[in-house]
MIBATI-950366 format. One record per residue: residue number from 1; residue in one letter; x, y, z of N, C-alpha, C in turn. Coordinates in steps of 0.1 Angstrom, whole numbers, m for minus. Atoms other than C-alpha are relative to their C-alpha. Example, Ala and Ser with C-alpha at 12.3 -4.5 7.8 and 13.67 -1.06 7.14 Angstrom:
# MIBATI-950366
nr | rest | n.X | n.Y | n.Z | ca.X | ca.Y | ca.Z | c.X | c.Y | c.Z
1 | a | 9 | m12 | 0 | 123 | m45 | 78 | 9 | 12 | 0
2 | s | m9 | m11 | 0 | 137 | m11 | 71 | m8 | 11 | 8
END
This chain:
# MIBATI-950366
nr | rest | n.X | n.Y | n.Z | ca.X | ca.Y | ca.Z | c.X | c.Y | c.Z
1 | x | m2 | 11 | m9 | 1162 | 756 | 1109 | m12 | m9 | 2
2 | x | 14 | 9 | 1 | 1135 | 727 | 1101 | 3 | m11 | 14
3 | x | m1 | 5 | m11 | 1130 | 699 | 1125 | 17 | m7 | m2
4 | x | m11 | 10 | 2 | 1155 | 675 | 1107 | 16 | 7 | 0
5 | x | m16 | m6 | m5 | 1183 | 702 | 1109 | 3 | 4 | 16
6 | x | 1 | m3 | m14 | 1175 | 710 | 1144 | 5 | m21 | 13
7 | x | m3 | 17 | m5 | 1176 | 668 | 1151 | 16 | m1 | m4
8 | x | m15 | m1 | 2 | 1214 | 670 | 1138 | 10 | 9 | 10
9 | x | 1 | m9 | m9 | 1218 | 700 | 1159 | 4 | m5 | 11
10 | x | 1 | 6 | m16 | 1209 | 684 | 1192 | 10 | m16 | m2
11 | x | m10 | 12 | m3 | 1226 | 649 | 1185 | 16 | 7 | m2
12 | x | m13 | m7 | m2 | 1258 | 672 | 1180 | 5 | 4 | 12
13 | x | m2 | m9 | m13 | 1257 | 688 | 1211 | m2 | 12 | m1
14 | x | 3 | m14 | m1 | 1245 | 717 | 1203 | m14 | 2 | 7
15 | x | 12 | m6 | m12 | 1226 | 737 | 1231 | m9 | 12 | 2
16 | x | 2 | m8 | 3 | 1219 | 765 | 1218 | m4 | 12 | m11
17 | x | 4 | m12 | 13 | 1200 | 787 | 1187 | 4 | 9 | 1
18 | x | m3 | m12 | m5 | 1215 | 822 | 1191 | m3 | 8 | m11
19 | x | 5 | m10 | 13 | 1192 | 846 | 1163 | 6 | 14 | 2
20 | x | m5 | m15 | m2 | 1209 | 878 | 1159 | m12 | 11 | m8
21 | x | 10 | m12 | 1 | 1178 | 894 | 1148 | m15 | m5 | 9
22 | x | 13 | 5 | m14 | 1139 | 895 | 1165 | m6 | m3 | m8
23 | x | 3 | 13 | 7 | 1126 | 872 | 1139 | 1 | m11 | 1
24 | x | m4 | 9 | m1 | 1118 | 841 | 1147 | m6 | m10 | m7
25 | x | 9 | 7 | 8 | 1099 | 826 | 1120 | 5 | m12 | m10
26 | x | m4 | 12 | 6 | 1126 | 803 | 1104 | 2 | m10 | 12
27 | x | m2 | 13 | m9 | 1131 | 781 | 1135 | m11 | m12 | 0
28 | x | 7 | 12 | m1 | 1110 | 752 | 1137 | m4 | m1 | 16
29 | x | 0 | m1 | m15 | 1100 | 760 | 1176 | m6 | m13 | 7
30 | x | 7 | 11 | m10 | 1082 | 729 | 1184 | 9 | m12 | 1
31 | x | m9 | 8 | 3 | 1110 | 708 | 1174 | 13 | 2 | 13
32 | x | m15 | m3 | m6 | 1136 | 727 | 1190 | m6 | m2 | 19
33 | x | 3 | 2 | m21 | 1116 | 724 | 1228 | 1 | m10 | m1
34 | x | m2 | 14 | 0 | 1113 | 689 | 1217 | 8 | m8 | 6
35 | x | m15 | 9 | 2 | 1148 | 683 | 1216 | 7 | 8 | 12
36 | x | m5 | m5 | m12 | 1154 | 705 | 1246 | 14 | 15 | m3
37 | x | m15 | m12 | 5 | 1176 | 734 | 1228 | m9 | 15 | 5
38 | x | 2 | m14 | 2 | 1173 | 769 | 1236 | 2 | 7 | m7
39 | x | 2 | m7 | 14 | 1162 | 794 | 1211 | 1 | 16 | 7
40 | x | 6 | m14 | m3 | 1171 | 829 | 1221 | 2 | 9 | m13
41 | x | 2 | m12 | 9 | 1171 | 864 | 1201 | 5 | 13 | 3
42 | x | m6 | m14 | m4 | 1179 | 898 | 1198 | m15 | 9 | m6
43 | x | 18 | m10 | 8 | 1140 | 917 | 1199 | 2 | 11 | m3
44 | x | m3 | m12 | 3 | 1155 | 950 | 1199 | 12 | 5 | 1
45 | x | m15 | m1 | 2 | 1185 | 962 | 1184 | 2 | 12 | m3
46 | x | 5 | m14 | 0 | 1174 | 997 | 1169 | m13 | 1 | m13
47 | x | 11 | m3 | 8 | 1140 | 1001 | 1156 | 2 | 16 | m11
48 | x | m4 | m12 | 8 | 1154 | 1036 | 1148 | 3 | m2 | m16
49 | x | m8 | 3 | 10 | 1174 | 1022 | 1120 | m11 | m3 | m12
50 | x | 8 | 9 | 11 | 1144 | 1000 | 1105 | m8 | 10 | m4
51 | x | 8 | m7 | 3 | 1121 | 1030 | 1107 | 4 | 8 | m9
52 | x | m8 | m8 | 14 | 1146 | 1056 | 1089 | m2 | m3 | m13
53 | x | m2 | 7 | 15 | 1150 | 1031 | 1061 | m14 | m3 | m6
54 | x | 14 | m1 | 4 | 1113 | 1030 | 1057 | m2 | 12 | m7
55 | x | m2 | m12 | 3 | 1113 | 1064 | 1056 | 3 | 7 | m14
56 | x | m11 | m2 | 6 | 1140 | 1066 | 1036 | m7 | m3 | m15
57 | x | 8 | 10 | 14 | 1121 | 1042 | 1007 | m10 | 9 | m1
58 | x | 12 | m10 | 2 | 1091 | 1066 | 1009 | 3 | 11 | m10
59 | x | m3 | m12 | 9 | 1106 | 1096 | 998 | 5 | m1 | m10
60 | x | m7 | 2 | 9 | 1130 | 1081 | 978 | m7 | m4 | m13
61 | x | 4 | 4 | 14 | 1107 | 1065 | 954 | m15 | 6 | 0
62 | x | 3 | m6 | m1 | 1085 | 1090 | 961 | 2 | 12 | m11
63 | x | m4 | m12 | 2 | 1105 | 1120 | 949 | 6 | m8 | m19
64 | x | m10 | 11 | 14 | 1124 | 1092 | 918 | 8 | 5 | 1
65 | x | m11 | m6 | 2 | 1154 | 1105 | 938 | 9 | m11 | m9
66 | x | m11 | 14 | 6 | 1171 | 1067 | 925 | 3 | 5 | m15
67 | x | 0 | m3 | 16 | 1160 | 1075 | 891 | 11 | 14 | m5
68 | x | m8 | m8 | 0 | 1174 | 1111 | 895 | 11 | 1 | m1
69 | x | m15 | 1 | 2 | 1208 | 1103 | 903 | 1 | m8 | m10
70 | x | m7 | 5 | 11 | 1214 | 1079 | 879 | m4 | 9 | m16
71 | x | 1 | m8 | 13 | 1202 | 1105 | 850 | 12 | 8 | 1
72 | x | m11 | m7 | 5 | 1224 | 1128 | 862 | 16 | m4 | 3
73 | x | m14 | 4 | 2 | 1255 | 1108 | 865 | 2 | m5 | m17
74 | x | 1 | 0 | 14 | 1246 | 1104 | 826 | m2 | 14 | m3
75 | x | 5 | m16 | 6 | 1245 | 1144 | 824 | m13 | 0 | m5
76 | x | 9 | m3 | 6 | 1208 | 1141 | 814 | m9 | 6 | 15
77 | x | 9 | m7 | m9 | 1190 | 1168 | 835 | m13 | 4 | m3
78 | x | 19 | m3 | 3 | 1153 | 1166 | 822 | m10 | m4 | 9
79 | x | 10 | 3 | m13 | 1124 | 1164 | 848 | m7 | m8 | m4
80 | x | 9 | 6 | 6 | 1105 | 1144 | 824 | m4 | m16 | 11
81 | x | 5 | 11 | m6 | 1086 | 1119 | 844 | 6 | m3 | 17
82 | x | m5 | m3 | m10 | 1102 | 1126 | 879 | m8 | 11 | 13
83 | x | 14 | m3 | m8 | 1066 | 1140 | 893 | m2 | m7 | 13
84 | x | 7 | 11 | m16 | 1060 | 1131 | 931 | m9 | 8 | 5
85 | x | 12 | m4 | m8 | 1035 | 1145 | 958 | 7 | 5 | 12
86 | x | m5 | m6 | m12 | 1036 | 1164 | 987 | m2 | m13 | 11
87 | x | 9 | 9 | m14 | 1034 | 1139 | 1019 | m5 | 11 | 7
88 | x | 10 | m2 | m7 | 1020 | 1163 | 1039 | m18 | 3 | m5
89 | x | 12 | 1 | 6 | 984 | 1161 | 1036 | m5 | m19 | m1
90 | x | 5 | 14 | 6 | 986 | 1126 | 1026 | 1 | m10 | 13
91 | x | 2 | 7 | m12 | 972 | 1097 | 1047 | 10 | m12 | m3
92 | x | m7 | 9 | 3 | 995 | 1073 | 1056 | m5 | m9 | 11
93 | x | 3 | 10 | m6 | 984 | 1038 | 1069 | 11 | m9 | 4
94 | x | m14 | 5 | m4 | 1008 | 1020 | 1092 | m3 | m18 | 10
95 | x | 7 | 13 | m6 | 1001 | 983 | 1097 | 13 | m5 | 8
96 | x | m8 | 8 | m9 | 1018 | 972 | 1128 | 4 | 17 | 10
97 | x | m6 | m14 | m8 | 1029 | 997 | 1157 | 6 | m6 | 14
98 | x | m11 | 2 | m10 | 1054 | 978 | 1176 | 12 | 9 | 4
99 | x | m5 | m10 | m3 | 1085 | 996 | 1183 | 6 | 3 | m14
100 | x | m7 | m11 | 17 | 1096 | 1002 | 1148 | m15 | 5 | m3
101 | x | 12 | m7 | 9 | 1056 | 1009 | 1134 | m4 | 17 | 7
102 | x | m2 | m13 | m8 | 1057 | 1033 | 1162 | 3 | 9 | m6
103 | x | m7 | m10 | 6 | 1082 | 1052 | 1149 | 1 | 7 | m13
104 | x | 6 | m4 | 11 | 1071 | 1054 | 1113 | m5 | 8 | 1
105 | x | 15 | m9 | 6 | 1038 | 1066 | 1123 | 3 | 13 | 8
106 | x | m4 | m15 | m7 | 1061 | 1097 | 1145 | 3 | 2 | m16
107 | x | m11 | m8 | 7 | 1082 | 1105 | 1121 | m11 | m1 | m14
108 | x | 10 | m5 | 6 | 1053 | 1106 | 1094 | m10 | 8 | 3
109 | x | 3 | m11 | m7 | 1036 | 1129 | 1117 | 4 | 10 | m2
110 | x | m4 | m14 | m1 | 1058 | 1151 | 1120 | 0 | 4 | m11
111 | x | m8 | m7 | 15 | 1062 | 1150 | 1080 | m18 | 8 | m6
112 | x | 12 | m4 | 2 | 1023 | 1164 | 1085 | m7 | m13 | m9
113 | x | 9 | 5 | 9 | 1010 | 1135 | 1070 | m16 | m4 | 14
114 | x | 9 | 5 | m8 | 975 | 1121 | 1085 | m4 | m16 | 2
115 | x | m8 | 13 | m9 | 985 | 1089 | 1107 | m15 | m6 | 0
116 | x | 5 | 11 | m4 | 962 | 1059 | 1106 | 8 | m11 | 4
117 | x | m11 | 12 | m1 | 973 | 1024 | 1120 | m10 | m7 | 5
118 | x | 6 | 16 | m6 | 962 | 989 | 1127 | 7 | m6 | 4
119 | x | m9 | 9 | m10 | 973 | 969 | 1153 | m8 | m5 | 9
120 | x | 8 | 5 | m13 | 957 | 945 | 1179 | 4 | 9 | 12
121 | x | m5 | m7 | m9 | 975 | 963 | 1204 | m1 | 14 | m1
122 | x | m3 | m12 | 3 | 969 | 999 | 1207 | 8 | 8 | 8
123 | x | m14 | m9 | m7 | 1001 | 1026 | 1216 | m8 | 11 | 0
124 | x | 8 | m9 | m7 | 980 | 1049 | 1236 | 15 | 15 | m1
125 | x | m11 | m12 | 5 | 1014 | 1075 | 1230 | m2 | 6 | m14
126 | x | 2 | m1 | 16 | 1004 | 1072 | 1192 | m12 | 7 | 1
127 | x | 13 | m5 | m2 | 967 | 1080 | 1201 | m1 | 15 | 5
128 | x | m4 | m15 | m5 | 977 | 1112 | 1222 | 10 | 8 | m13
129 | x | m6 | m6 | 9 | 998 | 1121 | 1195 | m11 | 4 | m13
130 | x | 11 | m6 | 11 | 969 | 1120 | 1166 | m4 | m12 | m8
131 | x | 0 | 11 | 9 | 971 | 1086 | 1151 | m15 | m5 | 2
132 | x | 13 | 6 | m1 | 936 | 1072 | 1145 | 0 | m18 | m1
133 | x | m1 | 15 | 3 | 937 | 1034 | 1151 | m14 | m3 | m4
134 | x | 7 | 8 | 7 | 915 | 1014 | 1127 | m3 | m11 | m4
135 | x | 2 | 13 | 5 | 899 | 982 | 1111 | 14 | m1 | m18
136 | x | m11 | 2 | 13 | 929 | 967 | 1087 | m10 | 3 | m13
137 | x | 8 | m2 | 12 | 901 | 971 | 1058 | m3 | 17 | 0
138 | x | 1 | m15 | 2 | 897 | 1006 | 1064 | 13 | 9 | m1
139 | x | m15 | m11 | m2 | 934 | 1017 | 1068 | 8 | m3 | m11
140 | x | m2 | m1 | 15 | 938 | 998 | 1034 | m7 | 6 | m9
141 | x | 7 | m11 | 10 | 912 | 1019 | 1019 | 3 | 15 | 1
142 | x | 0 | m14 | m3 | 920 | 1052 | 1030 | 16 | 5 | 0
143 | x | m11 | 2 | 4 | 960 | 1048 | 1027 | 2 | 7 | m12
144 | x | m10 | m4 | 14 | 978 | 1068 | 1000 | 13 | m5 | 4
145 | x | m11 | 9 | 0 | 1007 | 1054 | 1015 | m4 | m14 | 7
146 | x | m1 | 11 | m8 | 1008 | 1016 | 1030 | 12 | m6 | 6
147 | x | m17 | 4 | m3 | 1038 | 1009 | 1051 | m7 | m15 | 11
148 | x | 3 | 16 | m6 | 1038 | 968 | 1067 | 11 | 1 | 11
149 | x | m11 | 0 | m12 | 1057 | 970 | 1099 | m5 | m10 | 16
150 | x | 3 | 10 | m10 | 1045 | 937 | 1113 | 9 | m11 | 2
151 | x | m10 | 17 | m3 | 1061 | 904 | 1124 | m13 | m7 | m10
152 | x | 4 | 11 | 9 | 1052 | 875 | 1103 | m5 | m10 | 9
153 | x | 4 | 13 | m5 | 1031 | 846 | 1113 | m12 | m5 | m5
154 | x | 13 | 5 | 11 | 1000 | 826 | 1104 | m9 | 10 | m1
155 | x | 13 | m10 | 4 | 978 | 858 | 1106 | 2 | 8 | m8
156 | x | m6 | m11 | 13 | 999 | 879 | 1084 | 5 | m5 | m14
157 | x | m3 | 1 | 15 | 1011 | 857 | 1058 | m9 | 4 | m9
158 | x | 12 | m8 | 7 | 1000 | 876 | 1028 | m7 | 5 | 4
159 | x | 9 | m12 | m7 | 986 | 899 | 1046 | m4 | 7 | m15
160 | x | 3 | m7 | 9 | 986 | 918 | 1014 | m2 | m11 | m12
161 | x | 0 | 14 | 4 | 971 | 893 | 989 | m10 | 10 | m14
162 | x | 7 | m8 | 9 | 945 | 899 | 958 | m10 | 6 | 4
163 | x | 20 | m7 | m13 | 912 | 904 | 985 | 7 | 10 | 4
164 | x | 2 | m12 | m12 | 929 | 928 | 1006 | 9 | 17 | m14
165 | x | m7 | m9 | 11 | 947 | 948 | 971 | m11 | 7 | m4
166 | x | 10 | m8 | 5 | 914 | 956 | 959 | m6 | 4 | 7
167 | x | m1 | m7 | m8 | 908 | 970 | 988 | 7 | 13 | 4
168 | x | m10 | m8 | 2 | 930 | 994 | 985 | 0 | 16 | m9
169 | x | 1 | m11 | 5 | 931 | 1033 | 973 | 10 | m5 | m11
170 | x | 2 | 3 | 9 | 933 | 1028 | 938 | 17 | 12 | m4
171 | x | m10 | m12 | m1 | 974 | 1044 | 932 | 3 | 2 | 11
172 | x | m10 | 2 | m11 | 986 | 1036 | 967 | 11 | m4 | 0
173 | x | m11 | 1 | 2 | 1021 | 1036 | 972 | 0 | m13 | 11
174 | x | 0 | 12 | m8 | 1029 | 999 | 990 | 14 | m1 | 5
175 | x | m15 | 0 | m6 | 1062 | 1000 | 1016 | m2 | m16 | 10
176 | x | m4 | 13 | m7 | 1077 | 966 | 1030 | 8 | m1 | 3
177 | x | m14 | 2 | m5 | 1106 | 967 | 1054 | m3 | m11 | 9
178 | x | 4 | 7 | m5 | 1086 | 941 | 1074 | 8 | m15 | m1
179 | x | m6 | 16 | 5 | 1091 | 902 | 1063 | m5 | 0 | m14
180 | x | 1 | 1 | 17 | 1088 | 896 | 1025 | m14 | m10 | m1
181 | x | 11 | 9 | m1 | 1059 | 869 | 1032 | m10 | 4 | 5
182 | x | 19 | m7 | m9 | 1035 | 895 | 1046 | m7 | 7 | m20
183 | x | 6 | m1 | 16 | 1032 | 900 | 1003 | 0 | m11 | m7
184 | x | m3 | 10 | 11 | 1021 | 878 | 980 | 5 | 9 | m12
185 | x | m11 | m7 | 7 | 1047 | 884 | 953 | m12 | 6 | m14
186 | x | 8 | 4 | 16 | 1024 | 871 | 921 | m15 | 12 | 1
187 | x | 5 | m8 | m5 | 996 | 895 | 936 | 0 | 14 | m5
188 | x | m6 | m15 | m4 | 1014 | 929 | 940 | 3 | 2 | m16
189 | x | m6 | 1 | 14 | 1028 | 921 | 904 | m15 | 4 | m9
190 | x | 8 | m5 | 10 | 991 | 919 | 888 | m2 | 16 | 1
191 | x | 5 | m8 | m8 | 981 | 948 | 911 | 9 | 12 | m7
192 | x | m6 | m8 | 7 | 1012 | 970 | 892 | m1 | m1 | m10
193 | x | 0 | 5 | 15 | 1006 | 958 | 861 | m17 | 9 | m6
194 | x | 11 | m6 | 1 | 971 | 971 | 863 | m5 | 16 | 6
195 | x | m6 | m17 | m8 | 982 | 1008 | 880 | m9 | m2 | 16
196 | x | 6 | m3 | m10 | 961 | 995 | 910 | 10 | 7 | 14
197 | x | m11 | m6 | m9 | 993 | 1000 | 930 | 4 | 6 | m8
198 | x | m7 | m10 | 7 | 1009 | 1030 | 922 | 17 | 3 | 0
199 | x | m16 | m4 | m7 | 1046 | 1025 | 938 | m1 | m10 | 6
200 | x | m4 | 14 | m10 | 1061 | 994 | 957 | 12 | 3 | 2
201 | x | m17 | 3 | m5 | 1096 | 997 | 976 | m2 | m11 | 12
202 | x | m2 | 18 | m13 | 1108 | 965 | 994 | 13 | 0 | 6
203 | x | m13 | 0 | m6 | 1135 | 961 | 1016 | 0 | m13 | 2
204 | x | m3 | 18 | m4 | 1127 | 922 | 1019 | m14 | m4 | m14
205 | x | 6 | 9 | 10 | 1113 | 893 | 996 | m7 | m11 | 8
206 | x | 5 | 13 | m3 | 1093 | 863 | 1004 | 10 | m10 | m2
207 | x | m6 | 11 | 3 | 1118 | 844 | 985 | 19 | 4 | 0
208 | x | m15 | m6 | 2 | 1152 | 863 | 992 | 12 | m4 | 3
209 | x | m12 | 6 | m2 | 1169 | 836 | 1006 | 5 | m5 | m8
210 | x | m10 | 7 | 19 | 1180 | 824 | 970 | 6 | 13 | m4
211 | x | m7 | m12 | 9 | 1188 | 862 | 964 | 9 | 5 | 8
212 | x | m5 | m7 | m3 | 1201 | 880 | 987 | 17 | m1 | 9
213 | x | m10 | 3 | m5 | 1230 | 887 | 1005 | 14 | m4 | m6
214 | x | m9 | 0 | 8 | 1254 | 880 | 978 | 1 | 7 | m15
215 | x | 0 | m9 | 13 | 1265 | 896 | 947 | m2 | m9 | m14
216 | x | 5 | 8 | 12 | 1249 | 880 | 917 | m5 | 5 | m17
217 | x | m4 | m11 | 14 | 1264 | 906 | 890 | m1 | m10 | m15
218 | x | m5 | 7 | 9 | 1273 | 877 | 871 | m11 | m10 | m5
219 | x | 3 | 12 | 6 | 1247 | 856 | 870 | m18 | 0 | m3
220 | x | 13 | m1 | 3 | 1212 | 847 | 854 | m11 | m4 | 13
221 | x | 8 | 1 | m13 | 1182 | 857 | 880 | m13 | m11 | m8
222 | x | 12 | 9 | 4 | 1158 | 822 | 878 | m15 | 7 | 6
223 | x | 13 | m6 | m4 | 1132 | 840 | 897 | m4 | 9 | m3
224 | x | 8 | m7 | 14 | 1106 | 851 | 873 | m5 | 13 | 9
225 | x | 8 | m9 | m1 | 1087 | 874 | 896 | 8 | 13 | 9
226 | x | m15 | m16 | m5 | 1120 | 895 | 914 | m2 | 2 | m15
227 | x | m3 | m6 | 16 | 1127 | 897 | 874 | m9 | 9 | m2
228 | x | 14 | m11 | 7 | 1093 | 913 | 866 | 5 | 15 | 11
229 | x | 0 | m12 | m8 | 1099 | 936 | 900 | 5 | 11 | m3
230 | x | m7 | m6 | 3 | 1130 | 949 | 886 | m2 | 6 | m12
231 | x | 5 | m6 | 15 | 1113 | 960 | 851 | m7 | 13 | 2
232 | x | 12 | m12 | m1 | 1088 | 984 | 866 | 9 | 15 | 5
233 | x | m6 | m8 | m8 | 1102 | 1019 | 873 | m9 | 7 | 8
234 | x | 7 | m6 | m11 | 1079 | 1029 | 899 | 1 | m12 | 13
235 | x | m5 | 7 | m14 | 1096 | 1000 | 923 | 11 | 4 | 3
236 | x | m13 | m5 | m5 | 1120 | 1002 | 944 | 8 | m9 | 12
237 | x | m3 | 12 | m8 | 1139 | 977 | 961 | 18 | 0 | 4
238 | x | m7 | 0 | m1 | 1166 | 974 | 985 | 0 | m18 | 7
239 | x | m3 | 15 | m4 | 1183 | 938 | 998 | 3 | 1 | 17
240 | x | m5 | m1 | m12 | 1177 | 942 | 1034 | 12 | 3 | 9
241 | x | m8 | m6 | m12 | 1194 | 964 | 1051 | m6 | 9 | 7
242 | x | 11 | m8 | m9 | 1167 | 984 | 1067 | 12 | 1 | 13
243 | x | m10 | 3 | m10 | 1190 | 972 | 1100 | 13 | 8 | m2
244 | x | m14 | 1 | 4 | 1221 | 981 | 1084 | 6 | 14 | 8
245 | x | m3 | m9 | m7 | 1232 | 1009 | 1110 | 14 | m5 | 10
246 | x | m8 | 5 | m12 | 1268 | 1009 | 1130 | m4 | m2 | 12
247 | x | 6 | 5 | m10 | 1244 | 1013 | 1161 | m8 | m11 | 0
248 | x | 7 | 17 | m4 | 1221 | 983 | 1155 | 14 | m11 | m3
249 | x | m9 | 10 | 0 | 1254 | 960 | 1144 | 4 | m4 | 13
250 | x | m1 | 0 | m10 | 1266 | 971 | 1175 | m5 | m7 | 17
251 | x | 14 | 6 | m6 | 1235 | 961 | 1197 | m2 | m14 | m6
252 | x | 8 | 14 | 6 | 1228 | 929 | 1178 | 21 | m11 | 4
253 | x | m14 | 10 | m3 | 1268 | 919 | 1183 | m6 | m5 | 21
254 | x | m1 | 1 | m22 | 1264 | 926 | 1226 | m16 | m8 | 4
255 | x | 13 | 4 | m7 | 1231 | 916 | 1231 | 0 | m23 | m9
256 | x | m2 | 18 | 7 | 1237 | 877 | 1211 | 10 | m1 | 6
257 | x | m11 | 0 | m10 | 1273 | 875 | 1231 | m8 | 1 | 15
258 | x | 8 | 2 | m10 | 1251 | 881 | 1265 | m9 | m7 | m2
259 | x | 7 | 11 | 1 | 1226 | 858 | 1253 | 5 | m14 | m3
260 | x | m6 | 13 | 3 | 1247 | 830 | 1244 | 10 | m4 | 17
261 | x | m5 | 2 | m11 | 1268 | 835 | 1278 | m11 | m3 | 12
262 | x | 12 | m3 | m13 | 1235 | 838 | 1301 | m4 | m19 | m5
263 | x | 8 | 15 | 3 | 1226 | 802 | 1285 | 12 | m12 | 5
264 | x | m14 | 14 | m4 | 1262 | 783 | 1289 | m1 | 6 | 12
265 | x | 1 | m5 | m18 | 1260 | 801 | 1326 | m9 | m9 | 7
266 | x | 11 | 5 | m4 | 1231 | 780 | 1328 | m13 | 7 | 9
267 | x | 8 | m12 | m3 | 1212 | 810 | 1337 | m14 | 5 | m9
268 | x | 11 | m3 | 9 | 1177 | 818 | 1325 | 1 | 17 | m6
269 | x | m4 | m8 | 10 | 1178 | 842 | 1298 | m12 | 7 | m4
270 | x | 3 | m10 | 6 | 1156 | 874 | 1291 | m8 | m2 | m14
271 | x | 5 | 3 | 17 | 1156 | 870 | 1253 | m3 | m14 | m7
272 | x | 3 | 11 | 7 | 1148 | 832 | 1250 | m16 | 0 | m8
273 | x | 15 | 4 | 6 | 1120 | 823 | 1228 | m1 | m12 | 2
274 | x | m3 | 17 | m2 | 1126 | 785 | 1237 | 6 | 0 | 14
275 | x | m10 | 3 | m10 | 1140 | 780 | 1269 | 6 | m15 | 3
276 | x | m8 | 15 | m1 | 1149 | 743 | 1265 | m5 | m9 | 10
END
């Protein structure tokens, strides 16, 4: 939503943004107060969901369960190259500890791994628990896993870039259920190419709004560096659905229906990021 679609918008009569997720980094905000529109959201829908699926990516391309099944739905049962690691033991670095990084750095806890995190904000529940909060340059060095579980904005784009890679425990596994623009794509690419990363699963892209969301069985992918992604088998990539839970749909339906009625009520609204 740029300014000049937001200016179409408002001479329409439209009064209202309504984001069904807590992302608000395609709106154009300075535009939309401009023009007097309200911009609300849904901040939390179920962090549970996004954390799982983090989770979920760890082990999975971890263990090469993906790879696994698809051998043995070919009847080939050879372990050949199908080597992972124990997580307990291993440190895992958890950039961001809002209410989903939170949850990561439990439920990697409990998997015994040894919890670092960076975050301006520190979750004094995480600290009583065992988490060591740290300098981002140190919780990319000491990382055998790296999981990104921040919001996007001008201090995180590319957060993970070619400075902050070489930084990085040489064979670190790199997780992104975050926003796709907290990686530079071209980056991550040399960084596999050269074994400095040792494993990349993404549940988002920088550029995924040309990919995702549809089924494009049929057709030639123009984007060279998804292409490359898809060649390596030590990535692993799903098309956002981290979310994709009957209880967050649930939640993201009721809570955008009460945010769109609290605004035509003419009633100040909770979840606005804009109030108009």
């Amino acid at each position: 939503l740029s300014a000049d679609v937001l200016e179409v918008l408002a001479t329409s009569g439209t009064r209202c943004i309504a984001l069904r997720c807590a992302g608000f980094n395609n709106v154009d905000l300075g535009a939309a107060e401009r023009l007097g529109l309200v911009v609300v959201r849904v901040p939390s829908y179920s962090p549970n969901a996004v954390a799982e699926h983090t989770l979920a990516l760890m082990l999975t391309l971890n263990r090469k369960i993906h790879r696994a099944h698809n051998r043995v739905r070919d009847r080939n049962f050879s372990l050949d190259g199908l080597v992972g690691f124990d997580m307990a033991g291993k440190t895992a670095a958890v950039i961001g500890t809002g209410q989903i990084g939170a949850i990561v750095a439990r439920l990697l806890w409990h998997l015994r791994c040894e919890v670092v995190a960076f975050d301006p904000n520190v979750n004094e529940g995480l600290v009583d628990l065992g988490v060591n909060y740290v300098s981002l340059d140190e919780a990319l060095a000491v990382g055998d896993i790296v999981t990104l579980n921040c919001p996007l904005n001008e201090h995180t784009h590319h957060l993970v870039n070619a400075t902050s890679i070489a930084k990085m425990k040489r064979g670190a596994m790199l997780v992104n259920t975050g926003r796709g623009a907290l990686i530079d794509t071209a980056a991550v690419l040399d960084a596999l190419k050269s074994e400095h990363i040792g494993s990349l699963a993404l549940d988002v892209y920088e550029e995924e709004g040309d990919l995702f969301f549809e089924d494009r069985s049929d057709e030639i992918l123009d984007d060279d560096n998804f292409a490359r992604l898809l060649t390596y088998p030590n990535v692993l990539i799903t098309a956002h659905q981290a979310f994709l839970t009957h209880e967050a749909l649930a939640a993201i339906a009721a809570t955008t229906i009460a945010n769109v009625a609290t605004v035509l009520a003419g009633e100040p609204c909770a979840n606005a990021v804009i109030s108009g």
